[in-house]
C-alpha positions as CSV (number, residue, x, y, z in Angstrom):
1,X,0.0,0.0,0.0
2,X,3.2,2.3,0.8
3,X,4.1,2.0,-3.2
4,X,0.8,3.2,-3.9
5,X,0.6,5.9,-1.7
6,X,4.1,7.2,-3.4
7,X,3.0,7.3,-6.9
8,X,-0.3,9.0,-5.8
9,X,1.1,11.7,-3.4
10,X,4.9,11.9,-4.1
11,X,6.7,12.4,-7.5
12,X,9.3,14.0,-10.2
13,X,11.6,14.5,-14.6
14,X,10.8,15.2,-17.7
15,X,12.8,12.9,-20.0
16,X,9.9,10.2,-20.5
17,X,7.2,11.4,-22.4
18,X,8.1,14.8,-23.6
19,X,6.6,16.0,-26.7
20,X,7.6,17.6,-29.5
21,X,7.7,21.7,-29.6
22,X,9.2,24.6,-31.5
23,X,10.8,27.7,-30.7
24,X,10.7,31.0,-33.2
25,X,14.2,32.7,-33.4
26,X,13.6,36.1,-35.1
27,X,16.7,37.6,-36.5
28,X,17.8,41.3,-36.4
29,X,16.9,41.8,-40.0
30,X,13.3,40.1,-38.7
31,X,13.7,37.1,-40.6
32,X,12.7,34.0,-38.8
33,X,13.9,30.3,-37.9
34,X,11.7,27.9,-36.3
35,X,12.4,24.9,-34.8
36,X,14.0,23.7,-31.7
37,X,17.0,25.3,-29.6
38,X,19.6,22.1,-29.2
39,X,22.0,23.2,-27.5
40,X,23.5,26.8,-26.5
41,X,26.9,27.3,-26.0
42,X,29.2,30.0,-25.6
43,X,26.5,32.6,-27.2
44,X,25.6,30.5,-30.1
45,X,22.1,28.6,-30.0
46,X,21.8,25.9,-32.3
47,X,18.7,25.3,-33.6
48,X,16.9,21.6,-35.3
49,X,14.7,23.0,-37.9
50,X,11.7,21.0,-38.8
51,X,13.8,19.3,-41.6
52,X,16.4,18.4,-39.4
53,X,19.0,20.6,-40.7
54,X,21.1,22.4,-37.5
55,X,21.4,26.0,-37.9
56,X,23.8,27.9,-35.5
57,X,22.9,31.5,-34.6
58,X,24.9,33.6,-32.7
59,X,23.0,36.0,-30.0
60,X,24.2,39.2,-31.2
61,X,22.3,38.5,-34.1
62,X,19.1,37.2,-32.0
63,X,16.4,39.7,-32.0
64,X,14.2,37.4,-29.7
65,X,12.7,34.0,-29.6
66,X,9.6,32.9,-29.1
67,X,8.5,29.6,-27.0
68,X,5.6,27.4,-28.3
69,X,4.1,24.9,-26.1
70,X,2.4,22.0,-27.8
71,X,-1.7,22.1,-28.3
72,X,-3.5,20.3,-24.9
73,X,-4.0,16.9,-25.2
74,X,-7.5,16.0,-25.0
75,X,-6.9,12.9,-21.9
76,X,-5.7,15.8,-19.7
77,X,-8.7,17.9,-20.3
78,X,-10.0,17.1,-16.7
79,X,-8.9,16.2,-13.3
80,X,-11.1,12.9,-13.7
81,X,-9.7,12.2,-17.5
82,X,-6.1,12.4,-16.3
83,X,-6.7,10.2,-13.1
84,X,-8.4,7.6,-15.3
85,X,-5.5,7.6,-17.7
86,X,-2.9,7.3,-14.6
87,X,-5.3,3.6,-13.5
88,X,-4.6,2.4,-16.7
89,X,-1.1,3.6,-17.5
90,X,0.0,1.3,-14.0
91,X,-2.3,-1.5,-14.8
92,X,-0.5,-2.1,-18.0
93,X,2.6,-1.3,-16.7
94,X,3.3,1.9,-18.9
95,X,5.8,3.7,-16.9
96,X,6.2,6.9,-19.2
97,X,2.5,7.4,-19.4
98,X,2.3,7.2,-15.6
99,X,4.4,10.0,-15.3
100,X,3.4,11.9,-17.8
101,X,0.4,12.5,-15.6
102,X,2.5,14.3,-13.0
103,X,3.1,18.1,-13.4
104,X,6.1,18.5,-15.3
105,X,8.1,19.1,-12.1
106,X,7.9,16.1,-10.5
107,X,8.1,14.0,-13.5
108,X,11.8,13.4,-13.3
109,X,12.0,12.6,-9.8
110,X,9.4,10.3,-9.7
111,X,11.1,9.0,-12.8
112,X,14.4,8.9,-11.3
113,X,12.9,7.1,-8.0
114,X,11.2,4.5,-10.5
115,X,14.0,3.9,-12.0
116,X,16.3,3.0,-8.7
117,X,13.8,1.5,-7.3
118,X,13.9,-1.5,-9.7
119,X,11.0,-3.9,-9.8
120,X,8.8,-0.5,-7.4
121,X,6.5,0.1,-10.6
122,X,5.8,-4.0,-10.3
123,X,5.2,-3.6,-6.9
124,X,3.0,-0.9,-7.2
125,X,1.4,-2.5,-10.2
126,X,0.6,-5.7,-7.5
127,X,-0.6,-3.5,-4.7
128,X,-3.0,-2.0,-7.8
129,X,-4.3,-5.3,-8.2
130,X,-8.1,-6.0,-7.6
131,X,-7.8,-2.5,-6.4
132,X,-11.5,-0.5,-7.1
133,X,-11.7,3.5,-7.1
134,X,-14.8,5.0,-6.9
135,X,-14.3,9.1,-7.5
136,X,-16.3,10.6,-4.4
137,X,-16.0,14.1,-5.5
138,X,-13.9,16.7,-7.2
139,X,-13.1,20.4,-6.5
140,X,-11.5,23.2,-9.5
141,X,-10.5,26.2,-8.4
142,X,-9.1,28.5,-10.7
143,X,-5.8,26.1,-12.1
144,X,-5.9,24.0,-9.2
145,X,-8.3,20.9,-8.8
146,X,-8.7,17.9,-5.9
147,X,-10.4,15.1,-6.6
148,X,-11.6,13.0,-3.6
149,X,-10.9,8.8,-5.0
150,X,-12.1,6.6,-2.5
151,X,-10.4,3.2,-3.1
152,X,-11.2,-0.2,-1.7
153,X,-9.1,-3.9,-1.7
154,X,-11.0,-6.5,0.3
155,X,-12.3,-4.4,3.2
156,X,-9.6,-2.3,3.4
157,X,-11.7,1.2,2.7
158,X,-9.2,4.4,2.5
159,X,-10.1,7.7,1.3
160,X,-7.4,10.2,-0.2
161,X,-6.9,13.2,-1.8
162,X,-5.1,13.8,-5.4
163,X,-4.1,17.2,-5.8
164,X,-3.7,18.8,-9.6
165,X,-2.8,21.8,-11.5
166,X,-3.3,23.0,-14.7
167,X,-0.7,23.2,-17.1
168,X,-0.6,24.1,-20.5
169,X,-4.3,23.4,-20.6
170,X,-4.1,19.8,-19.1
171,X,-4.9,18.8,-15.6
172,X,-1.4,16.8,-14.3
173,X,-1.0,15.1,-10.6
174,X,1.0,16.5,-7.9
175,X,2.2,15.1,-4.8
């Protein structure tokens, strides 16, 4: 139950799961580059374009760049949709989907914890099993949202709290 209890209430990065997105570079002489900043490095950024080509651009000729977040994905559209897709991510095991429904800082510690844990997803997969949830009520406010889950194995009836905030237009777990 311990297991459980961490991957509801306590988390973490980011390298599972991330989607794609693009950044607009705008030149001096206003012309534009879009694509992704790869690396930066002694006051050059490099940018992937869509095509892959890598395209180097120092910052004295940067005018500014623009950063474009990805559209919201419609399983995040509400507190309930995201906690549905966390049940089934760990009762199939998916790892990156799980913690892709963590806010975006806690998604590489809980990854990180996962990950030295060894067989902890497995065990947390177990304590899941013949688990039921039954959502007792839910709560927005503004960007942040609770959702009361009551969940029951055997007779063994607990009610918690799963806190969430809004981010980028999708509803993601915190701890």
């Amino acid at each position: 139950m311990r297991l459980a209890l961490l991957c509801l209430t306590v988390c973490s990065p980011v390298f599972l799961g991330q989607r794609a997105h693009a950044e607009v570079v705008q030149l001096l002489d206003n012309t534009q580059v879009s694509g992704k900043v790869v690396h930066f490095y002694e006051g050059v950024f490099s940018i992937e374009t869509a095509g892959g080509q890598r395209v180097d651009l120092p910052v004295s000729k940067i005018k500014s760049i623009t950063f474009k977040l990805p559209p919201a994905r419609p399983e995040f559209s509400t507190p309930e949709k995201t906690f549905k897709r966390y049940q089934d991510a760990l009762g199939k095991g998916d790892l990156s989907k799980v913690i892709d429904c963590y806010a975006l800082m806690y998604q590489g510690m809980l990854a990180q914890q996962l990950e030295q844990g060894g067989d902890d997803l497995k065990k947390m997969q177990k304590e899941f099993e013949g688990m039921k949830f039954e959502l007792k009520g839910s709560k927005i406010t503004g960007n942040n949202a609770s959702l009361k889950v009551q969940r029951q194995k055997a007779d063994d009836i607990q009610t918690t709290e799963i806190r969430l905030v809004l981010e980028n237009g999708e509803w993601k777990m915190t701890p």
